[in-house]
C-alpha positions as CSV (number, residue, x, y, z in Angstrom):
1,X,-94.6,3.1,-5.1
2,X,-93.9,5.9,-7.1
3,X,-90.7,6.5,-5.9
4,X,-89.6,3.1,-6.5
5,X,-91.4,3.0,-10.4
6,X,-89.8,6.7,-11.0
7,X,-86.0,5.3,-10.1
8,X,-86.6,1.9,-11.9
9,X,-87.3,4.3,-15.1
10,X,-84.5,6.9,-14.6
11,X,-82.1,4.3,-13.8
12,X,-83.3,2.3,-17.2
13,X,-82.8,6.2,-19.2
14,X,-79.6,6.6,-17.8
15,X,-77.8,3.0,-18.6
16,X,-78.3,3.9,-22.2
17,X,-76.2,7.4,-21.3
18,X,-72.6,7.3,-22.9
19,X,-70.2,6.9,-20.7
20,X,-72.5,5.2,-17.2
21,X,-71.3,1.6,-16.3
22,X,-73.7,-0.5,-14.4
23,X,-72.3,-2.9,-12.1
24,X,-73.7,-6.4,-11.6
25,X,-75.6,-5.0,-8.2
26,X,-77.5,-1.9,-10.2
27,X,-74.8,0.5,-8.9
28,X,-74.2,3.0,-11.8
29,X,-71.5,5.1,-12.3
30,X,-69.6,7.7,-14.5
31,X,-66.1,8.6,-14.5
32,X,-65.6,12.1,-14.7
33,X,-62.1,12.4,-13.7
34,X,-60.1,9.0,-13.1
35,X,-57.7,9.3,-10.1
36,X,-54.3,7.7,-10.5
37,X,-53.7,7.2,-6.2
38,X,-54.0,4.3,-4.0
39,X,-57.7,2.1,-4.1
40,X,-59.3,2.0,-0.8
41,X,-60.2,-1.0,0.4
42,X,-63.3,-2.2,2.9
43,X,-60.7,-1.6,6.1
44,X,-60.1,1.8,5.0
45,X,-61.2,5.4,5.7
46,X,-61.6,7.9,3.0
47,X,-61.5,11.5,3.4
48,X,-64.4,12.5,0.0
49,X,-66.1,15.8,-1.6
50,X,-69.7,15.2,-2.4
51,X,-73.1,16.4,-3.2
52,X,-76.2,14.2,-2.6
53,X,-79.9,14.8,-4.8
54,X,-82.9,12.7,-5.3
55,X,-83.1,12.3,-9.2
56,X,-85.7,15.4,-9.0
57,X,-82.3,17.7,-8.2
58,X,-83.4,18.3,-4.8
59,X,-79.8,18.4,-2.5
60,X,-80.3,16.7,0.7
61,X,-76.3,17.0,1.4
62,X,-73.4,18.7,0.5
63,X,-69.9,18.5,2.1
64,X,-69.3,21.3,-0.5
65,X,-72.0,23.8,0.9
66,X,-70.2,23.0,4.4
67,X,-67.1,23.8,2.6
68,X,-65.3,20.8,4.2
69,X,-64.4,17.9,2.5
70,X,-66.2,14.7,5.2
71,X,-64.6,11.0,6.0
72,X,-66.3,8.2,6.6
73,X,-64.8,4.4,7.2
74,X,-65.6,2.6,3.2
75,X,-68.0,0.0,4.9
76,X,-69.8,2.6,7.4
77,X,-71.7,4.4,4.2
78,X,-74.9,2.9,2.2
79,X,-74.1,0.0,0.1
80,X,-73.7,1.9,-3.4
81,X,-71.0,4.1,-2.1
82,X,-68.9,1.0,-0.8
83,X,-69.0,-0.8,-4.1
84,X,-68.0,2.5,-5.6
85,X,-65.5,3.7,-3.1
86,X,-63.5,0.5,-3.4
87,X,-63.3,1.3,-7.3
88,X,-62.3,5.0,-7.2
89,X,-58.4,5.3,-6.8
90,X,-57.5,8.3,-5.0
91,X,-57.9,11.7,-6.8
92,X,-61.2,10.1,-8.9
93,X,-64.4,11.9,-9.4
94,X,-67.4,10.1,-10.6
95,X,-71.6,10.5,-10.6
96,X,-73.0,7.6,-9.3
97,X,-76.6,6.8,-9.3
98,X,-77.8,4.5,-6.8
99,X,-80.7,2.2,-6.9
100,X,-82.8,2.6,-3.3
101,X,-81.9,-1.1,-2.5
102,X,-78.3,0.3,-2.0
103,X,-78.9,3.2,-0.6
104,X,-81.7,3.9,2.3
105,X,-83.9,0.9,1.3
106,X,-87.9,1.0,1.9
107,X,-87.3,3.4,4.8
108,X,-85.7,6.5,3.6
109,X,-84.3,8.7,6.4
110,X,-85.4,12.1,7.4
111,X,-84.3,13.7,4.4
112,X,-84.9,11.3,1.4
113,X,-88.3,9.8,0.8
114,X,-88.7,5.3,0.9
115,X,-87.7,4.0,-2.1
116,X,-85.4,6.7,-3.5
117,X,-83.0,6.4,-6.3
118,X,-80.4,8.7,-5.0
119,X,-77.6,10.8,-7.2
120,X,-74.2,11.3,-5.9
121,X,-71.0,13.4,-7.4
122,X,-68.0,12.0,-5.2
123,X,-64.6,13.0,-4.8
124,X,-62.0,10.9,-3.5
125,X,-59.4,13.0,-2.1
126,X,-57.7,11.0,0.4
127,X,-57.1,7.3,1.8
128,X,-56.5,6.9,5.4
């Protein structure tokens, strides 16, 4: 419950930010850098940068502290990161704060607590 009642209230805070969108599904975002490449699309791969916290800064991954960027097909990632990916032409970096219904759900994983509202800076470097 807490969880859930302290993302509900950060996500509220931060939709009055300048410069964070909010999609109709609760997915917000903010451009940092705006790619100019190629969009991928749900049958693609992407080759991404990124750095994972719950909204209390706490990193729970970080292709940049493996120093090696990661790739993952655009519909075998949470929910939030699909919606996003398939709006972040190649060469885009952007902060995107998911709600937990888009990302781990009620369950969590080993490393972030149920009902977590999860921060992500992405990279989009490549489109496979």
């Amino acid at each position: 419950g807490e969880n859930k009642a302290a993302g509900e209230k950060f996500l509220a805070e931060n939709a009055t930010k300048e410069g964070v969108k909010t999609t109709e599904s609760g997915l917000q975002y903010k451009v940092i850098k705006q790619g100019k490449g190629a969009v991928p699309t749900n049958k693609n791969t992407v080759k991404v940068h990124y750095k994972g916290t719950l909204i209390d800064g706490t990193e729970f991954d970080s292709s940049y502290s493996r120093k090696e960027p990661s790739s993952f097909p655009v519909t075998g990632v949470i929910k939030g990161w699909t919606e996003a990916l398939t709006m972040m032409p190649v060469g885009s970096k952007w902060e995107l704060y998911i709600p937990y219904n888009l990302a781990y759900g009620e369950r969590g994983n080993q490393n972030i607590p149920p009902y977590s509202t999860l921060i992500f800076k992405v990279q989009v470097i490549a489109v496979k």
